[in-house]
C-alpha positions in Angstrom: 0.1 19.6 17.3 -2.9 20.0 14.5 -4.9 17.8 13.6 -4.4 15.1 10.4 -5.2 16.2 7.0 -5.6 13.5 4.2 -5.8 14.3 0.7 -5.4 13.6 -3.0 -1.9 13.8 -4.4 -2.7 16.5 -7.0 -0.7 17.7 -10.0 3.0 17.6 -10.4 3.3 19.5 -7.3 1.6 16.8 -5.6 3.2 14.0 -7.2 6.2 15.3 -6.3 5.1 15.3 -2.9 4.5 11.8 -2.8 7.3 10.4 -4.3 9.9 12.7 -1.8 8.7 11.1 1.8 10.9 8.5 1.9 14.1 10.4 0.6 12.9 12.1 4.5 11.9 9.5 6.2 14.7 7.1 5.5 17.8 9.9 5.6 19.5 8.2 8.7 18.3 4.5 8.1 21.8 2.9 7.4 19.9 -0.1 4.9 17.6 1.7 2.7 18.2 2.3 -0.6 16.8 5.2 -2.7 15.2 4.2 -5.5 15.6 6.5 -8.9 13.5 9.2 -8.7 12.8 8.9 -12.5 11.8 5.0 -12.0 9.5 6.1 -9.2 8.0 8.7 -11.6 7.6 6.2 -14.4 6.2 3.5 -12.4 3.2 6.1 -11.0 2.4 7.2 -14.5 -1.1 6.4 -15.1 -1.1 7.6 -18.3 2.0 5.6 -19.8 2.7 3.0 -17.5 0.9 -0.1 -18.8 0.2 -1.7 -15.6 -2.9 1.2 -14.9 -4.5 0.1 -18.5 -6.5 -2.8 -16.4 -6.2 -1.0 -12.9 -7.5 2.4 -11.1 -5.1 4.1 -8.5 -5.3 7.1 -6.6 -2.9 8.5 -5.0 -3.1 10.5 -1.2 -0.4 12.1 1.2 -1.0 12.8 4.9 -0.6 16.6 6.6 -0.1 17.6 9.3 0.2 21.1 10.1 0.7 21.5 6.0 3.8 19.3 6.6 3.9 15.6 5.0 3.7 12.9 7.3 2.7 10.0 5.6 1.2 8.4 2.1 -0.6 5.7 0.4 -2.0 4.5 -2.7 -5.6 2.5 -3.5 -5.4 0.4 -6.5 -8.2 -1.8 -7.9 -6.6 -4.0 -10.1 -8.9 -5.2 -12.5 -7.1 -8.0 -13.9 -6.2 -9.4 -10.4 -10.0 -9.5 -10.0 -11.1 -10.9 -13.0 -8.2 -13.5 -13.1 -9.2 -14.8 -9.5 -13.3 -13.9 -9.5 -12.9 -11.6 -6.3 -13.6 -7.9 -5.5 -10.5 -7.2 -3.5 -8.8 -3.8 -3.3 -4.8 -3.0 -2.6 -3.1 -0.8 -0.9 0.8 0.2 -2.0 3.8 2.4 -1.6 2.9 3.1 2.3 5.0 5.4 4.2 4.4 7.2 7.2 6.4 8.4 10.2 5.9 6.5 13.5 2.1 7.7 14.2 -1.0 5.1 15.1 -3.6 7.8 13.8 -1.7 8.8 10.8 -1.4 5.0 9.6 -4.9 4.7 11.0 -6.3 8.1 8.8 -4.4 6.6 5.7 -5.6 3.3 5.4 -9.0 4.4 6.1 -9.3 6.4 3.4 -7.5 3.9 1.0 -10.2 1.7 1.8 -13.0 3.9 1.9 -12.0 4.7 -2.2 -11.7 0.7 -2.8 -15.3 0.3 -1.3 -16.8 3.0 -3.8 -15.3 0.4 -6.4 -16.7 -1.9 -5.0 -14.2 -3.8 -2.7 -15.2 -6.4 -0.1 -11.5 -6.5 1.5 -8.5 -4.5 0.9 -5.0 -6.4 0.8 -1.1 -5.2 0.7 1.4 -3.6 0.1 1.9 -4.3 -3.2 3.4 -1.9 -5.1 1.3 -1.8 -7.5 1.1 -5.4 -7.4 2.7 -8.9 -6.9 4.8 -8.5 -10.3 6.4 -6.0 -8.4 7.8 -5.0 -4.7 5.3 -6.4 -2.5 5.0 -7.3 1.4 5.9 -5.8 4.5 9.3 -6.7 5.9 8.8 -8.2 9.7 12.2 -10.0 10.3 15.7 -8.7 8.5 15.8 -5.4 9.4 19.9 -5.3 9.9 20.4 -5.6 6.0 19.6 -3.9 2.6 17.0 -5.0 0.3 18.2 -6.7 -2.7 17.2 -5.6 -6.4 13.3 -5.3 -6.8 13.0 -6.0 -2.8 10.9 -3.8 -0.5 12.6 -2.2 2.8 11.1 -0.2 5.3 11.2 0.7 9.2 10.7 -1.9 12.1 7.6 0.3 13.5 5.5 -0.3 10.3 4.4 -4.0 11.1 2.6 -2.5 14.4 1.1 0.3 12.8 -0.7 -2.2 10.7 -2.3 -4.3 13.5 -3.0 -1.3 15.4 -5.0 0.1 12.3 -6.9 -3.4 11.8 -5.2 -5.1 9.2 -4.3 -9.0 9.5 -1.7 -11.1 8.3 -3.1 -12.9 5.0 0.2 -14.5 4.0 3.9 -14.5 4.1 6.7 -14.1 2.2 10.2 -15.5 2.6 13.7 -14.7 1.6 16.5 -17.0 1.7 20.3 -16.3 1.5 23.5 -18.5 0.9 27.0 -18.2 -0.3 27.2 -19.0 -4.2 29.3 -21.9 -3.2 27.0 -22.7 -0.8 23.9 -23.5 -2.7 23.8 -26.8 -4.8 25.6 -30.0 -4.5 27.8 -31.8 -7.1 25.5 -34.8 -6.8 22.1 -32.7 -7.1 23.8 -31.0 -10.2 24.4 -34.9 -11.3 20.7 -36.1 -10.6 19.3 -33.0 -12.3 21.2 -33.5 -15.7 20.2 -37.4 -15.7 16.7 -35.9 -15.3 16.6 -33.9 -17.8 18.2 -35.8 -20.3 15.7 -38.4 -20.0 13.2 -35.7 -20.3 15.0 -34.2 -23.5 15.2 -30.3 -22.2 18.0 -28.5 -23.0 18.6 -25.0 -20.6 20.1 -22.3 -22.2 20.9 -18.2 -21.6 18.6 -15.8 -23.3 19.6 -15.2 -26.7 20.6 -11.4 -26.5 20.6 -11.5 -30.5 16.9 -11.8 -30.3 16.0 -10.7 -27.0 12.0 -9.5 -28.1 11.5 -13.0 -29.3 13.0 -14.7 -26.2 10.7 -12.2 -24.0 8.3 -13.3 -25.9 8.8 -17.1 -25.8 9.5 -16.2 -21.7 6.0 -14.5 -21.4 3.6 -17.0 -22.3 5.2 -19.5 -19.6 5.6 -16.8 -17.1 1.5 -16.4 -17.5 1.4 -20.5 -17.4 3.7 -21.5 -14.6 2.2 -19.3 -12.1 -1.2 -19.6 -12.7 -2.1 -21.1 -9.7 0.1 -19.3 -7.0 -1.5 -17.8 -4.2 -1.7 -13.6 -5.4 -0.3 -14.3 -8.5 -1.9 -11.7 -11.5 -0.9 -12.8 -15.0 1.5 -9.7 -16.6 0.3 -8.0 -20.0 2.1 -8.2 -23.0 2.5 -5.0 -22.9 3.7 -4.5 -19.1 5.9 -7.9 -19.6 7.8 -6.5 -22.1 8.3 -3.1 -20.2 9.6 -4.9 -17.6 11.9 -6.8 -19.3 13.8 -4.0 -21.2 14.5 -2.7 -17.6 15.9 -5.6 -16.8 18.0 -6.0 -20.0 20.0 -3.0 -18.9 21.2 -5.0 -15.7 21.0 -8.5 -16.7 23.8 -10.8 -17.1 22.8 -13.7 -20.0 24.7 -16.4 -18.3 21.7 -15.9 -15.3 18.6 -15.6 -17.7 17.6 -19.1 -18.5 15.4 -20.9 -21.0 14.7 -24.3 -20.5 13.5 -25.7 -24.0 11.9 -29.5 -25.4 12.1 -29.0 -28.9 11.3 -25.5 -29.7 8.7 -25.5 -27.0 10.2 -23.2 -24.0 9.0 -24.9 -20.9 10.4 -23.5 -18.3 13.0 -19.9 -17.4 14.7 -18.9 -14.4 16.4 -15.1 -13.9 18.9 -13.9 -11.2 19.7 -10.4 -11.6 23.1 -9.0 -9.6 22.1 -6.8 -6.8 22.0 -3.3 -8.5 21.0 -1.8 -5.2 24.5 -2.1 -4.7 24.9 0.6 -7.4 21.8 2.6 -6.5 22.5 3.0 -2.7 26.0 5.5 -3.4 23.6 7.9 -5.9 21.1 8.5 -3.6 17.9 8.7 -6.0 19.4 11.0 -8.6 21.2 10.2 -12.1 22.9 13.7 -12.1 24.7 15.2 -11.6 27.0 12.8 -10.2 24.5 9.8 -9.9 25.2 7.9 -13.4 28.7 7.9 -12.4 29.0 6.5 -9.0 26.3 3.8 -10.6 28.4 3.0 -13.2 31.5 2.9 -11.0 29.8 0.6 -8.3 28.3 -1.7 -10.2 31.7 -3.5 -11.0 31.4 -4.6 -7.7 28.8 -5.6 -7.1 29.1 -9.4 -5.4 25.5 -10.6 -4.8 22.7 -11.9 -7.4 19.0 -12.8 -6.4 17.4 -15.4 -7.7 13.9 -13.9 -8.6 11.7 -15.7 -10.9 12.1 -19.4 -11.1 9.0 -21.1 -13.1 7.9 -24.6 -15.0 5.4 -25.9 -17.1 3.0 -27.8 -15.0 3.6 -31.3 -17.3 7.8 -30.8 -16.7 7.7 -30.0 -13.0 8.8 -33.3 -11.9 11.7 -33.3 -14.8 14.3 -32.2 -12.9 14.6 -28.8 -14.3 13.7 -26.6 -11.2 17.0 -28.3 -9.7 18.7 -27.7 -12.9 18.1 -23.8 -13.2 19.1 -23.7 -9.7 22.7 -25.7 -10.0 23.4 -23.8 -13.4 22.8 -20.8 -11.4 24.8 -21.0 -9.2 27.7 -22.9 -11.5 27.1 -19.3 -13.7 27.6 -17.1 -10.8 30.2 -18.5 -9.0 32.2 -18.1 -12.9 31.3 -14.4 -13.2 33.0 -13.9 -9.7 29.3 -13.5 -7.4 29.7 -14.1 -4.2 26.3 -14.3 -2.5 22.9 -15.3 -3.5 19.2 -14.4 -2.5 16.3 -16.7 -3.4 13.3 -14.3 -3.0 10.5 -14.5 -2.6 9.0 -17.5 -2.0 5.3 -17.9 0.0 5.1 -19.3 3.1 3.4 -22.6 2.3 5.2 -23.5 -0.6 6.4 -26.8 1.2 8.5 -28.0 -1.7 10.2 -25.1 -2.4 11.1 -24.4 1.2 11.9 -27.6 1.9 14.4 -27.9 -1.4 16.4 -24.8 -0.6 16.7 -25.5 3.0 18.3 -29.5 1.6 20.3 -26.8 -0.8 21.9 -25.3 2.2 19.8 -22.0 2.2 19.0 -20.1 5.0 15.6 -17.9 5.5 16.5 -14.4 6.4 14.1 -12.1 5.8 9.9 -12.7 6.2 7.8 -10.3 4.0 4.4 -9.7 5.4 0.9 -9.1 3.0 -1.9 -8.2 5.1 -6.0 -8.2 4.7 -8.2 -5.6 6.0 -12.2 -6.8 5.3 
């Protein structure tokens, strides 16, 4: 057996390289779901995709004996630096087969790029960062990943001790029957709440969907501005992100919490699309777009992904309101199950109401430090 090889992902041929492990790695793993190749290709753009116009990424795969064994990507994400006055680097879309030195050979050389930028520590995965799939999973490995959730093989989590790497924080995931979450007297509480706070929720206004994005935006940015990891979104990359999501989204589970005209609050569940995905196995064609399109009439599960409030309306009620009129909205478009995800570790409110809310916790994420 030769010796391990690490270099830069070059060109297309390279590229394509790098986005193909998995479709290898995962062939016989009964819970993964293959992404769309042409998302994966869009998302690693650094020329278009809007994320890289305050980041740098570089992209490298592991050899060994000229096959591919493994991959990683160092990102210095500018924004996440200046927002939170640190010099930290990431590391994202890790795969490798079940090898010490080639996990080991990766993330060395991930760092070793982040330090000529200037990184002090290097955190992840995030992929590229925590607007999108982050975390490692470490517990829920006998289930798929819902929409815009990170999968991959039990043997990673020891692969990342054995390298060096520490656990910085987790992440959790909690599940529940649609019937199952919410009670008719927290529904109650909630709308005395917020009637005596004068909000009104509502669904996203399809009619002017830019302007609601909009509206949406500037309290994702505010909500969330002191969340452990949390790197405020572009306007550009906001609104990229939510045309994707307009092409799955369900109104009834997009919703604006308004005083006035003033939005202060918005909470989206998306159905599980992975549902959809899983059957076309990476490709739209030549059958792809059809089994998607078949599939996705049943799909039975939503998650629960974003849920945010204006700091001054937090104790209002509406948290408990988006939640109840969630559910109440899915359990009348005939969903079955529910995923609340993700939520950090030491988020003690949060937690704490979705356990009252009849959740369970099913799935830990892991984000790790290497300094």
């Amino acid at each position: 057996m030769g010796g391990i090889e690490i270099a830069v992902a070059e060109g297309k041929a390279g590229l394509r390289q790098f986005i193909e492990l998995p479709y290898r790695l995962y062939r016989d793993d009964p819970h993964w779901v293959p992404p769309l190749r042409i998302a994966m290709k869009e998302l690693l753009d650094r020329e278009k995709h809007p994320f890289y116009q305050d980041a740098e990424a570089e992209f490298f795969l592991a050899r060994r004996d000229e096959e591919v064994v493994g991959r990683i990507a160092a990102i210095w994400n500018k924004a996440h630096n200046r927002y939170h006055s640190e010099e930290t680097g990431f590391f994202g879309f890790y795969e490798s087969i079940d090898d010490k030195a080639v996990a080991k050979a990766l993330l060395d050389q991930a760092w070793r790029w982040l330090q000529t930028r200037g990184a002090k520590a290097m955190r992840g995965p995030v992929n590229p960062s925590t607007n999108y799939e982050c975390g490692m999973l470490i517990e829920g490995f006998d289930s798929d990943p819902l929409v815009m959730m990170p999968y991959n093989p039990s043997y990673y989590p020891e692969l990342m001790v054995e390298a060096g790497l520490r656990k910085v924080k987790d992440l959790y995931a909690y599940g529940s029957s649609v019937a199952g979450v919410g009670t008719e007297k927290s529904e109650r509480v909630a709308d005395r709440a917020m009637a005596a706070a004068g909000i009104v929720v509502r669904p996203i206004d399809m009619k002017h969907f830019k302007a609601d994005v909009e509206k949406v935006w500037q309290v994702y940015n505010s909500a969330w501005e002191r969340n452990w990891g949390f790197v405020p979104m572009s306007h550009e990359e906001f609104a990229l992100m939510g045309q994707e999501m307009k092409q799955i989204l369900k109104p009834e589970l997009v919703l604006v919490g308004q005083v006035g005209e003033r939005v202060v609050g918005f909470a989206i569940a998306l159905p599980d699309v992975n549902q959809a995905l899983k059957p076309a196995g990476g490709r739209l064609f030549p059958t792809g777009l059809v089994k998607i399109l078949y599939y996705q009439r049943l799909i039975k599960s939503v998650r629960v992904l974003v849920l945010g409030v204006m700091e001054d309306y937090r104790a209002s009620g509406l948290a408990a309101a988006f939640y109840a009129t969630l559910t109440r909205n899915a359990r009348k478009l005939g969903y079955s199950d529910c995923e609340m995800s993700w939520i950090l570790e030491d988020n003690v409110l949060m937690n704490r109401s979705l356990e009252m809310m009849g959740a369970e916790r099913y799935k830990t994420y892991r984000i790790y430090e290497w300094n």
